[in-house]
Structure formats: structure tokens, C-alpha cells
DRENPA-3360 file (N, C-alpha, C; in nm, 2 decimals, always signed):
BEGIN
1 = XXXXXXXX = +8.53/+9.71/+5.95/+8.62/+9.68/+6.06/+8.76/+9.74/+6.02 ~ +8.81/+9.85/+6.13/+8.96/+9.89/+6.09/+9.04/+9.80/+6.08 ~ +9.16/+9.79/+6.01/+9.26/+9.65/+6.04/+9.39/+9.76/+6.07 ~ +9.45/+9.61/+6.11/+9.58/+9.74/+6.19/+9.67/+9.69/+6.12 ~ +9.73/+9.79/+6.09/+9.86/+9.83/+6.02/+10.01/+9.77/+6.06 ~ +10.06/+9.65/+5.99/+10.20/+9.64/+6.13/+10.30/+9.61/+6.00 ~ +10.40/+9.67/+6.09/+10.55/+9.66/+5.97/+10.67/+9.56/+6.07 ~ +10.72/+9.49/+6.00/+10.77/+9.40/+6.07/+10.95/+9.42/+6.02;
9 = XXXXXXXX = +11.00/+9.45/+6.08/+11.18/+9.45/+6.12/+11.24/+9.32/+6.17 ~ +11.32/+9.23/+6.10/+11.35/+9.15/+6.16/+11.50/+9.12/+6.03 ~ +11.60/+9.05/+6.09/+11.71/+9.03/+6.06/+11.69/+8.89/+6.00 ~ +11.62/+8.83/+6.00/+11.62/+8.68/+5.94/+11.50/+8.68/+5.88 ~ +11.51/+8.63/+5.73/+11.43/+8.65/+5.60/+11.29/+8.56/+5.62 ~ +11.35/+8.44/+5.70/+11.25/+8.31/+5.71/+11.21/+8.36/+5.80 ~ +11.16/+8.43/+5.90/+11.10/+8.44/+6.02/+11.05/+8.55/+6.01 ~ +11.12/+8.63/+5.93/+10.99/+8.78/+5.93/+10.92/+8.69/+5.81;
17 = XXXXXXXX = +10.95/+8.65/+5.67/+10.82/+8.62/+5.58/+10.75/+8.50/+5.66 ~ +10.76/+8.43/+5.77/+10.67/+8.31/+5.77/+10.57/+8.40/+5.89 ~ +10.60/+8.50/+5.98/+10.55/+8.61/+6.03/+10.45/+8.70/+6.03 ~ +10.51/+8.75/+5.90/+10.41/+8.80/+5.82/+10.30/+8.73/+5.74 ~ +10.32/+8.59/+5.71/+10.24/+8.49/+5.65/+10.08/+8.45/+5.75 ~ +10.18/+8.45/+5.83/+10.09/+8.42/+5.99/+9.99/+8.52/+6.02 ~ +10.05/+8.63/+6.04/+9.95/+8.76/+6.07/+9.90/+8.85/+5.97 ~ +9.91/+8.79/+5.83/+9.84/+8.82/+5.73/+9.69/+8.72/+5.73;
25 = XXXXXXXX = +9.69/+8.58/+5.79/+9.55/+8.54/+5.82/+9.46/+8.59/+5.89 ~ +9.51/+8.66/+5.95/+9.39/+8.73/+6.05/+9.36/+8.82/+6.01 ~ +9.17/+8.84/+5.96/+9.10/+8.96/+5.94/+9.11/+9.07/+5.93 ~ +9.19/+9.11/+6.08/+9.19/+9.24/+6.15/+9.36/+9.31/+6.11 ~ +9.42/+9.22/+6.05/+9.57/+9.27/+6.07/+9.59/+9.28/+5.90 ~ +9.71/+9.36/+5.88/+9.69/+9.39/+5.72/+9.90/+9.45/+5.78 ~ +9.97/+9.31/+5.69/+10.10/+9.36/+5.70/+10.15/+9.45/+5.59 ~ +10.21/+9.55/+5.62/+10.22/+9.62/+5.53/+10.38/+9.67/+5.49;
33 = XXXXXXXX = +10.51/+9.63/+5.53/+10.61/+9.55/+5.50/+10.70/+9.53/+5.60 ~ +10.82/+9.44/+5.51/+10.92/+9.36/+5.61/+11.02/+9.42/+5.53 ~ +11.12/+9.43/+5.66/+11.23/+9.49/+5.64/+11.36/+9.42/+5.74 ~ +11.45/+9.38/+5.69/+11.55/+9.36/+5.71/+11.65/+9.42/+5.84 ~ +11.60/+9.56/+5.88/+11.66/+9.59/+5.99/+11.57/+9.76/+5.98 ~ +11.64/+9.88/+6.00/+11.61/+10.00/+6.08/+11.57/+10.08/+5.94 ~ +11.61/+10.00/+5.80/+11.60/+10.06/+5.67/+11.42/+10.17/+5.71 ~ +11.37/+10.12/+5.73/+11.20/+10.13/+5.70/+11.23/+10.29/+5.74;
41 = XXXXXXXX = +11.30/+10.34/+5.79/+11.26/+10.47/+5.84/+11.24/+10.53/+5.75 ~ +11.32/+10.54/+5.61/+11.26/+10.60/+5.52/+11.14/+10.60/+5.48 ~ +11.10/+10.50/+5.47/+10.95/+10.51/+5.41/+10.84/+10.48/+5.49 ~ +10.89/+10.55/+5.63/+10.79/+10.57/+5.72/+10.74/+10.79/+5.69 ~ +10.88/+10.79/+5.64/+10.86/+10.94/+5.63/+10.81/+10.95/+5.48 ~ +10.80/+10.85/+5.37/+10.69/+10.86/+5.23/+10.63/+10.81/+5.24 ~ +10.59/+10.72/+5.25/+10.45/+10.63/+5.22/+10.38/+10.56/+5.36 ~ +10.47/+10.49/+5.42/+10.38/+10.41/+5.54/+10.35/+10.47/+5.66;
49 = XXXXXXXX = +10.20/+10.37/+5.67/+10.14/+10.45/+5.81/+10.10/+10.32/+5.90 ~ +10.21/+10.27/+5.93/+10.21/+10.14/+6.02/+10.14/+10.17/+6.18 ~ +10.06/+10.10/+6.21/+9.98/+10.10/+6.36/+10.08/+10.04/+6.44 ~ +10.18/+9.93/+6.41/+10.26/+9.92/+6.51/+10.35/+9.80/+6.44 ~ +10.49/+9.85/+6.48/+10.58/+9.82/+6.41/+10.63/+9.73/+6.52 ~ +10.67/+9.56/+6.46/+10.73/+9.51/+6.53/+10.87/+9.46/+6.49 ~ +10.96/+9.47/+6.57/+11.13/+9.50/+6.58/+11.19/+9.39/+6.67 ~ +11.26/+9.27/+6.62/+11.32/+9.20/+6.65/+11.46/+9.26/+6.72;
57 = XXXXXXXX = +11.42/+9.20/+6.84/+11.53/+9.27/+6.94/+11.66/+9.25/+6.92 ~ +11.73/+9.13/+6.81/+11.92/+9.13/+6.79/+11.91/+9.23/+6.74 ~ +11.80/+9.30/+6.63/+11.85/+9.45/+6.54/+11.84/+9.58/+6.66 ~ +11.77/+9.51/+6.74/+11.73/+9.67/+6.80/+11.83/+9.68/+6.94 ~ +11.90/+9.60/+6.99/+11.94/+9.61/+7.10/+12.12/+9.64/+7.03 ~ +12.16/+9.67/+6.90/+12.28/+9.69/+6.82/+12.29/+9.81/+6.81 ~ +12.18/+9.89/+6.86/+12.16/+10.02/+6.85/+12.13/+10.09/+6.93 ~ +12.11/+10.00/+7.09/+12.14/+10.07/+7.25/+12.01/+10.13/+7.23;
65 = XXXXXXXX = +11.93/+10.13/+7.18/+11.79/+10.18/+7.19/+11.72/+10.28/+7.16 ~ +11.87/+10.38/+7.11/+11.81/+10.45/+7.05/+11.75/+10.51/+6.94 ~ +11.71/+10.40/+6.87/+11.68/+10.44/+6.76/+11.53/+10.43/+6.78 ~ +11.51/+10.30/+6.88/+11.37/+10.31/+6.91/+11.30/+10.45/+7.00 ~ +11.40/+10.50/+7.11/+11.36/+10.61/+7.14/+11.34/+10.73/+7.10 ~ +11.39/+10.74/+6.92/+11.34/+10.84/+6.87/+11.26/+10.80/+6.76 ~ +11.26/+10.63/+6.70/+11.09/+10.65/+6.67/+10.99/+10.72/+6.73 ~ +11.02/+10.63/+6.84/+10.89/+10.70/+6.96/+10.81/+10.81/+6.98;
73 = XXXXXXXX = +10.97/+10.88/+6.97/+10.93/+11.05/+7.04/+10.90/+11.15/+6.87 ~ +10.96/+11.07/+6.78/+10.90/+11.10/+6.60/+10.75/+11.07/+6.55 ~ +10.73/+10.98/+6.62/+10.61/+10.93/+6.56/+10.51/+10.89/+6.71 ~ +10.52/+10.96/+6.77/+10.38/+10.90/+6.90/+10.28/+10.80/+6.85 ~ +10.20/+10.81/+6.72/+10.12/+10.71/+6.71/+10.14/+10.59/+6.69 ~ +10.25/+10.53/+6.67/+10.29/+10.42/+6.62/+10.32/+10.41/+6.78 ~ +10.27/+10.26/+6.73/+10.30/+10.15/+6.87/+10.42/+10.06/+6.88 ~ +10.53/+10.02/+6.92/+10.65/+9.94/+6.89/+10.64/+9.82/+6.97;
81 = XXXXXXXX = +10.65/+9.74/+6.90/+10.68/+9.59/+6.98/+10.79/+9.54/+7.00 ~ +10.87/+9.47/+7.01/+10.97/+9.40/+7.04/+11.00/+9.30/+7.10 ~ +11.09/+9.19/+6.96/+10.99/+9.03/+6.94/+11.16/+8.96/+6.96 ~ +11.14/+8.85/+7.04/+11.27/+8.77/+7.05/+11.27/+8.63/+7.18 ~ +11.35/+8.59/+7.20/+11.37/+8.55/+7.30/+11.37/+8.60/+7.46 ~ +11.38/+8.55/+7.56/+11.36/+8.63/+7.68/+11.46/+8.71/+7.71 ~ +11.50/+8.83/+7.76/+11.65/+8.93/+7.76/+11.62/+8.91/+7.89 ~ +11.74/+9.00/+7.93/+11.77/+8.99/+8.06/+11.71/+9.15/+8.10;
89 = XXXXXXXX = +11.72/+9.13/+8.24/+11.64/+9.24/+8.33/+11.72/+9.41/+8.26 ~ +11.81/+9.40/+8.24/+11.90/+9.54/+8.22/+11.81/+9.58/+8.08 ~ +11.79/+9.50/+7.99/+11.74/+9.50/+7.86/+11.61/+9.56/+7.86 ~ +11.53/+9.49/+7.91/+11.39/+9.49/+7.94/+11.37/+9.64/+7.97 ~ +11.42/+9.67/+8.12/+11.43/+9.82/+8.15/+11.47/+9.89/+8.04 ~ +11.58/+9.88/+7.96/+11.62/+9.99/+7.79/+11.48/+9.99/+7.74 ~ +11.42/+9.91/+7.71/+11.36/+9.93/+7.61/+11.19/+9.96/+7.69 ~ +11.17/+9.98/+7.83/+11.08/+10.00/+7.88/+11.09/+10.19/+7.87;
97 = XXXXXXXX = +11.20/+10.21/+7.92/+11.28/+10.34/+7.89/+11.22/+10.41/+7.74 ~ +11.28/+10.30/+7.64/+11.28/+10.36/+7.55/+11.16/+10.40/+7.49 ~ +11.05/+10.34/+7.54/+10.88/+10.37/+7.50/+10.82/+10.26/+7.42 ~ +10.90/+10.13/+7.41/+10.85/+10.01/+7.41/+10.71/+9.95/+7.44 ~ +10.57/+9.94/+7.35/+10.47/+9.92/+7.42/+10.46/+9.74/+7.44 ~ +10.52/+9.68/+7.44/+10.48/+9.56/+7.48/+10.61/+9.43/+7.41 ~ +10.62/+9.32/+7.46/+10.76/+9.20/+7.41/+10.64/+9.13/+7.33 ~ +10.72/+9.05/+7.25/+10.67/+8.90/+7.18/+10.74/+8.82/+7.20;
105 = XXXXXXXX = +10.77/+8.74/+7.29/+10.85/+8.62/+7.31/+10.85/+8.51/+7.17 ~ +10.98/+8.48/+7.11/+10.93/+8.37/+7.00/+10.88/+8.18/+7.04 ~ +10.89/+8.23/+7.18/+10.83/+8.08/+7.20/+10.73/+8.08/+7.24 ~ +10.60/+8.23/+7.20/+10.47/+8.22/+7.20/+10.46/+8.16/+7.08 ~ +10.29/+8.08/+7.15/+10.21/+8.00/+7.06/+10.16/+8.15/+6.96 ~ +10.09/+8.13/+6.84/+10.02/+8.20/+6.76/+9.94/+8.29/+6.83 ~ +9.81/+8.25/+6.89/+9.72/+8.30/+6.98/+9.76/+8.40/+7.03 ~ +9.89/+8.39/+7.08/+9.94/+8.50/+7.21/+9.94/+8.58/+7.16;
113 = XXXXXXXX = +10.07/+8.57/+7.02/+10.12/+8.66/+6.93/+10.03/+8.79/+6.88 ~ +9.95/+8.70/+6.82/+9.80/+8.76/+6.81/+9.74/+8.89/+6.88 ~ +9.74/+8.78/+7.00/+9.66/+8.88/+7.12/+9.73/+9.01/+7.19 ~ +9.84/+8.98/+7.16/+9.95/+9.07/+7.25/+9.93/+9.19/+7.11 ~ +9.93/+9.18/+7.02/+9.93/+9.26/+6.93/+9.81/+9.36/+6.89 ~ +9.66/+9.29/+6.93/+9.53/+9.36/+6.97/+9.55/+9.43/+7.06 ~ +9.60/+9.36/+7.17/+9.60/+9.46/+7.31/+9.66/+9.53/+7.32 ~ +9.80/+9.58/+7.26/+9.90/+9.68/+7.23/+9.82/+9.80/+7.12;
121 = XXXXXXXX = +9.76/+9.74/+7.04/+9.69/+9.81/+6.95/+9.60/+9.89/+7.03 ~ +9.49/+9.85/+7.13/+9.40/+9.86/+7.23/+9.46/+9.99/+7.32 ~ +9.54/+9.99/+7.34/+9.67/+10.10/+7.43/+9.74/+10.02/+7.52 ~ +9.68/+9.87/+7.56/+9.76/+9.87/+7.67/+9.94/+9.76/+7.64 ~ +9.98/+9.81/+7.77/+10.11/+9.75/+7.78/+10.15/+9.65/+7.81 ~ +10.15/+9.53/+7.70/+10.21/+9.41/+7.74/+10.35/+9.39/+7.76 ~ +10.33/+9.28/+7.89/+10.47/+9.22/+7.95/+10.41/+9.10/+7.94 ~ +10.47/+8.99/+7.92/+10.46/+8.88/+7.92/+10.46/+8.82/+8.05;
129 = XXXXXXXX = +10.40/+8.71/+8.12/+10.48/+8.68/+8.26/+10.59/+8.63/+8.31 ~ +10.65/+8.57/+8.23/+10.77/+8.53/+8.24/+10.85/+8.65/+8.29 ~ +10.89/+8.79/+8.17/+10.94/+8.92/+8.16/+10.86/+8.98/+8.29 ~ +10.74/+8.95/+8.33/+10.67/+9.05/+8.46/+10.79/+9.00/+8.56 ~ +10.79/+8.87/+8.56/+10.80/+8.83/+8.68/+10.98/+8.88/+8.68 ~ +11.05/+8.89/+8.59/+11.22/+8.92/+8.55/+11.20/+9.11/+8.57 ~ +11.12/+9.17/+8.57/+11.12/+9.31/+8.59/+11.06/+9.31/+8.74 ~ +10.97/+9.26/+8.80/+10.96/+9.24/+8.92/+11.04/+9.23/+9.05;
137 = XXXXXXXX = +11.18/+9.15/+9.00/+11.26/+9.13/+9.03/+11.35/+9.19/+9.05 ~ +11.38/+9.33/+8.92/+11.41/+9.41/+8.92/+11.45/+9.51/+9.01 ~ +11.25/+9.59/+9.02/+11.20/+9.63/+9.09/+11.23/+9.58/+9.24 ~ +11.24/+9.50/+9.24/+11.28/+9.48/+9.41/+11.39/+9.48/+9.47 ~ +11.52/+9.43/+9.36/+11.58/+9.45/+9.38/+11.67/+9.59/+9.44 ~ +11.58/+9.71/+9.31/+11.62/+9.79/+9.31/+11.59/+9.87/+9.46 ~ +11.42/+9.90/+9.47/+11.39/+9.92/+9.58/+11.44/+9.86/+9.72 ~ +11.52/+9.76/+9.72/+11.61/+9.77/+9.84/+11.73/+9.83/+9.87;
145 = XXXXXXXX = +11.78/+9.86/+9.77/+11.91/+9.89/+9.76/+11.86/+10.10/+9.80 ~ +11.76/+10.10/+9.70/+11.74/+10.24/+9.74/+11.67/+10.22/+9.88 ~ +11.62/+10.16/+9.98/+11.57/+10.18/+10.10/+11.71/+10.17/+10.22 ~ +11.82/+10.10/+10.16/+11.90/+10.07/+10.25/+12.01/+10.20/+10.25 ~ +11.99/+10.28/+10.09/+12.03/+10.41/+10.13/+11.98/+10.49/+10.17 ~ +11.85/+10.49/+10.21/+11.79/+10.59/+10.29/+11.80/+10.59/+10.41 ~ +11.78/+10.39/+10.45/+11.83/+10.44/+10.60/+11.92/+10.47/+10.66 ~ +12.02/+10.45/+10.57/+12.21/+10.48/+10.60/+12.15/+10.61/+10.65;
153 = XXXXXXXX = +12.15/+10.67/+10.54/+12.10/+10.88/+10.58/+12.05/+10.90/+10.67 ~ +11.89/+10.80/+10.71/+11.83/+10.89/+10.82/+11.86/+10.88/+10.95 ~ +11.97/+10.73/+10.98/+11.99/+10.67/+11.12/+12.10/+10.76/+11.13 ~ +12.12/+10.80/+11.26/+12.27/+10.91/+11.30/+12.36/+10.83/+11.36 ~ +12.41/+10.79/+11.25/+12.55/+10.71/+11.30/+12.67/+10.80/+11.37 ~ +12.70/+10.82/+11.42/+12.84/+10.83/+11.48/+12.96/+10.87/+11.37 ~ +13.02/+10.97/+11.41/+13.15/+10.92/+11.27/+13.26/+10.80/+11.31 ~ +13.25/+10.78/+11.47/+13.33/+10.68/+11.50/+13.25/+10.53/+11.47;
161 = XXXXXXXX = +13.12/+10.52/+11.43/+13.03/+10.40/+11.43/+13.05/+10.41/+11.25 ~ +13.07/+10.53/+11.20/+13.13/+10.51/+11.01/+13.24/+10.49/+11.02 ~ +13.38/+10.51/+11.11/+13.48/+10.44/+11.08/+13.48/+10.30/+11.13 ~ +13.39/+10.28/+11.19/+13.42/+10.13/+11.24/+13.33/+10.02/+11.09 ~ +13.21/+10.09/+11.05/+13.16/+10.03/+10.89/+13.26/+10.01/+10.80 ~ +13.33/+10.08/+10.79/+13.42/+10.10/+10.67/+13.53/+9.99/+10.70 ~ +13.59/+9.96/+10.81/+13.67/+9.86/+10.87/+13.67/+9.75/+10.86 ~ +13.48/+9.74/+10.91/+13.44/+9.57/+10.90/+13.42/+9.54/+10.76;
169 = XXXXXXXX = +13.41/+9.62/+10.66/+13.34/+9.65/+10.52/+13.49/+9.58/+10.47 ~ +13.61/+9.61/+10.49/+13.74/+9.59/+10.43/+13.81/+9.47/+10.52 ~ +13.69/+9.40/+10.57/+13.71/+9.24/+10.59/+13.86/+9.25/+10.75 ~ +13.83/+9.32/+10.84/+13.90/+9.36/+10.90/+13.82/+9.24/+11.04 ~ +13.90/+9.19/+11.13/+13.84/+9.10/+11.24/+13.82/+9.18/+11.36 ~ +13.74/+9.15/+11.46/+13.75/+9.26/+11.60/+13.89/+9.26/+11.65 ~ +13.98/+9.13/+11.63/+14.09/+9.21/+11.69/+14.21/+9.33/+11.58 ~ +14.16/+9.31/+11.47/+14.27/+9.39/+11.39/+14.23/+9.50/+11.39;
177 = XXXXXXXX = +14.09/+9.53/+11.42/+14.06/+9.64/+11.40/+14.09/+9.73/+11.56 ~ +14.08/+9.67/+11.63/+14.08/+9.69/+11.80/+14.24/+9.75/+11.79 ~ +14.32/+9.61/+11.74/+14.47/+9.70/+11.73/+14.49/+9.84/+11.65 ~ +14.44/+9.87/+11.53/+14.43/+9.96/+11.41/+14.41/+10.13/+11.48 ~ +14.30/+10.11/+11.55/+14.19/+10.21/+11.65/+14.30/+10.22/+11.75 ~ +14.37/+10.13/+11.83/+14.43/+10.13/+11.98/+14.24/+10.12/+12.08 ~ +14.22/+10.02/+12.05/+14.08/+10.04/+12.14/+14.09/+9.90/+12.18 ~ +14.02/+9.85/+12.29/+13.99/+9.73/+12.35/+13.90/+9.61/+12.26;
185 = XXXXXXXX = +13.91/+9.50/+12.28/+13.83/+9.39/+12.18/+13.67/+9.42/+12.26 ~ +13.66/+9.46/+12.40/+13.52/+9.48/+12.44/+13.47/+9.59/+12.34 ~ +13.52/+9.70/+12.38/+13.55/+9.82/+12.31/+13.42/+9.79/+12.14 ~ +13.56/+9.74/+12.08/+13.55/+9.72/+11.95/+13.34/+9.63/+11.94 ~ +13.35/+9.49/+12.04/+13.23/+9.42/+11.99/+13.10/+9.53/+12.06 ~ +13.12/+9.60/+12.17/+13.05/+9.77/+12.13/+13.03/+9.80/+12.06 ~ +13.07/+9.85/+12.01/+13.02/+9.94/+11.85/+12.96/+9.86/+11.77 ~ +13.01/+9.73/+11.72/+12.99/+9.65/+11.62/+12.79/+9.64/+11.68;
193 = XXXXXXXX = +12.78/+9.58/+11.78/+12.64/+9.57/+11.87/+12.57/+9.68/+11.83 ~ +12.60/+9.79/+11.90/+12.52/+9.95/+11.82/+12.51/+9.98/+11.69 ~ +12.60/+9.92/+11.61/+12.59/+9.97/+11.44/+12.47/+9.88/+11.41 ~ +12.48/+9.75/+11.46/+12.37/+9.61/+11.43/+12.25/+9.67/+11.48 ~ +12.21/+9.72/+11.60/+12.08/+9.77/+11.63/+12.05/+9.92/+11.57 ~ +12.12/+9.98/+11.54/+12.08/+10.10/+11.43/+12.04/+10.06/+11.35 ~ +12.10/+10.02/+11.23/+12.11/+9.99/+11.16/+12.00/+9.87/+11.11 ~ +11.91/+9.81/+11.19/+11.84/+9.68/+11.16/+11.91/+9.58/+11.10;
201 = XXXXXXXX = +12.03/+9.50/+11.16/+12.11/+9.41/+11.06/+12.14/+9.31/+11.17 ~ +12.17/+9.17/+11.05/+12.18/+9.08/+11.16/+12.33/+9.04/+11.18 ~ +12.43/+9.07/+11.12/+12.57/+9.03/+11.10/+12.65/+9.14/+11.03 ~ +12.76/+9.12/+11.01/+12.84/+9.15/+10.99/+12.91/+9.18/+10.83 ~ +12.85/+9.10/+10.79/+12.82/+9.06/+10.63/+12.69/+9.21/+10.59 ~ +12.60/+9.21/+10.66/+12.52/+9.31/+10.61/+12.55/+9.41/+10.61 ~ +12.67/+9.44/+10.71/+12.73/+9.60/+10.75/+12.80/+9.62/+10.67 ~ +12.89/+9.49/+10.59/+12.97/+9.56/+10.49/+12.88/+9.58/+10.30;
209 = XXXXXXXX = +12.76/+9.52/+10.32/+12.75/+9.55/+10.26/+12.66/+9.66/+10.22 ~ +12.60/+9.73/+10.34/+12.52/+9.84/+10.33/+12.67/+9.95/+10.37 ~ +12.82/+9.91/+10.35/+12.82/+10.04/+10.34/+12.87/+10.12/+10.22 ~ +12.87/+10.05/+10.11/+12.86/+10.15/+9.97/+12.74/+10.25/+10.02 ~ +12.63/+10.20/+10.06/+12.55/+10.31/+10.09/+12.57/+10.43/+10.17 ~ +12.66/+10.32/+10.25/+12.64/+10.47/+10.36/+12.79/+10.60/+10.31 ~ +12.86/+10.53/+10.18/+12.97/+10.55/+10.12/+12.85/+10.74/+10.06 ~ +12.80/+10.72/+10.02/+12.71/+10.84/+9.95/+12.65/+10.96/+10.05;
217 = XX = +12.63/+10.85/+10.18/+12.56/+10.98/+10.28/+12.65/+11.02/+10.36 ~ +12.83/+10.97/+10.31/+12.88/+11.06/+10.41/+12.92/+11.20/+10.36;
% end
């Protein structure tokens, strides 16, 4: 039976050696050392041939990620994990970026630990669900923000229906803006009506906030 090779980086002595203690009982796993922080790279280029190195995310996130993105792109066969507490969405993406195959949350049971580390070994890419569901989130957020600048672009606003966005955007009322323009308060709740039905929006609040977007397509 092959056993897999894993080097463990971690900034606190008691938690990488009780770590290593742990995933030295299992059969299949053979730790082959612990390191204090980013030191190991030397002796990744003499002696070690680690299957997959796991890197406690206070050391690795002190170094904006890239150190892990040039393990990565240095060593393709090595697998990288990255073991900590839950980060935040910005984080997760760095290090999804950075070629990150999979998290270890430290408030997995053993079992997980374990498993997440077979199945990274296996090829595939673990997210935990907790982290699925905080990139998910992400992702949607993201993807609205980019659909709302698309529609800015493809609806043909008016340049008098963009100066009236920009007005409501800077918290302006129908009558100050009515005065501002020299245009009528009917006038003015016009446009505001037409920008709402262009635009798919239900208020006024939406218009100012889709117009950073529409700030790009003008």
C-alpha cells in the first residue's frame, strides 16, 4: 500500500506535534516533517518529497499568498492544504486563487481530518460546508453585481435618464432636483418612473445603488 507523504507547517509546536502524532496512526499516512513556518522550502529542494503539505493559515495568510502560489506553480505535484479556523470569504478566494487543494477547519473531528486529506490526495478539491456555503455566497454576490453591470450597458438609457441616476444616487429629493434641472416635479417623477421600468428596479434606493455600475458604462 502507497502511504502518503505529508509535511506539516504550522506556527504552534503543540498543535503541529500533537498533528502529526494523530496522522502518524493511520496506515496510509507517513509524516515526514514539521516545520515552524515557510522554512521547509529548503529541504523541499534536498531531500523531501511530500504528497501534500499542510500549512496553517496565520503563517500562510502573513505572506498574502504568495508563497503558496509559487509552491504551486514550483512543484505541481504536491498537493497544499490549508488548516485553521473558518476565514472570511476574501481569504478563501486568495488561497482558491492561489492553487489551494482543499481547507482543514480545526474544529474537525479526526475522521474529517483524515478524510479530507485521502480525498485531496485522490485529486479532488475539498471545501468544507461551512466554507462551501461562505464561497457560495461569494459567488452570488459577485454575480449580481456583475449582472447589474451588464444591464446598466445593455438598457439605452438616455443621457438625460444618467443625469437624473446620478442625482438620485447623491441623495437629491424630486423637488431639489426639479429645481437643480429647472424642470417640473411631474417632469422630474417621469423620468424617475422610466429609469424604474428600464432598469427592472423597485425604488429609488436601487437606482442609486446600481449607479456605480452604470458609473463604468458611461
Amino acid at each position: 500500500m502507497k502511504r502518503i507523504n505529508i509535511l506539516i507547517a504550522d506556527d504552534n509546536r503543540l498543535l503541529r506535534d500533537g498533528l502529526a502524532t494523530i496522522l502518524s496512526d493511520e496506515s496510509d499516512f507517513n509524516v515526514i516533517g514539521k516545520f515552524g513556518g515557510f522554512d521547509f522550502f529548503e529541504n523541499l529542494r534536498i531531500k523531501l518529497e511530500p504528497d501534500i503539505i499542510i500549512i496553517d493559515i496565520s503563517i500562510a495568510k502573513d505572506k498574502d499568498f504568495q508563497i503558496i502560489k509559487k509552491l504551486v506553480q514550483n512543484h505541481p505535484d504536491i498537493k497544499i492544504m490549508v488548516m485553521g479556523m473558518l476565514p472570511d470569504q476574501e481569504d478563501i478566494s486568495g488561497f482558491i486563487e492561489a492553487g489551494v487543494a482543499g481547507f482543514l477547519l480545526k474544529e474537525s473531528t479526526i475522521n474529517e481530518f483524515v478524510s479530507s486529506i485521502r480525498s485531496v490526495e485522490r485529486g479532488e478539491k475539498i471545501l468544507p460546508p461551512r466554507l462551501s456555503l461562505s464561497l457560495f455566497n461569494q459567488i452570488a454576490e459577485l454575480s449580481v453585481r456583475e449582472l447589474g453591470k451588464k444591464a446598466l450597458k445593455e438598457v439605452a438609457l438616455t443621457k438625460r435618464e444618467k443625469e437624473f441616476i446620478k442625482l438620485i444616487a447623491d441623495g437629491k429629493s424630486n423637488k431639489e432636483i426639479a429645481s437643480e434641472i429647472n424642470v417640473s416635479i411631474h417632469t422630474v417623477k417621469s423620468h424617475v418612473h422610466n429609469i424604474l421600468e428600464k432598469l427592472a428596479l423597485n425604488n429609488r434606493l436601487q437606482i442609486a445603488n446600481y449607479s456605480s455600475g452604470m458609473q463604468e458604462s458611461i
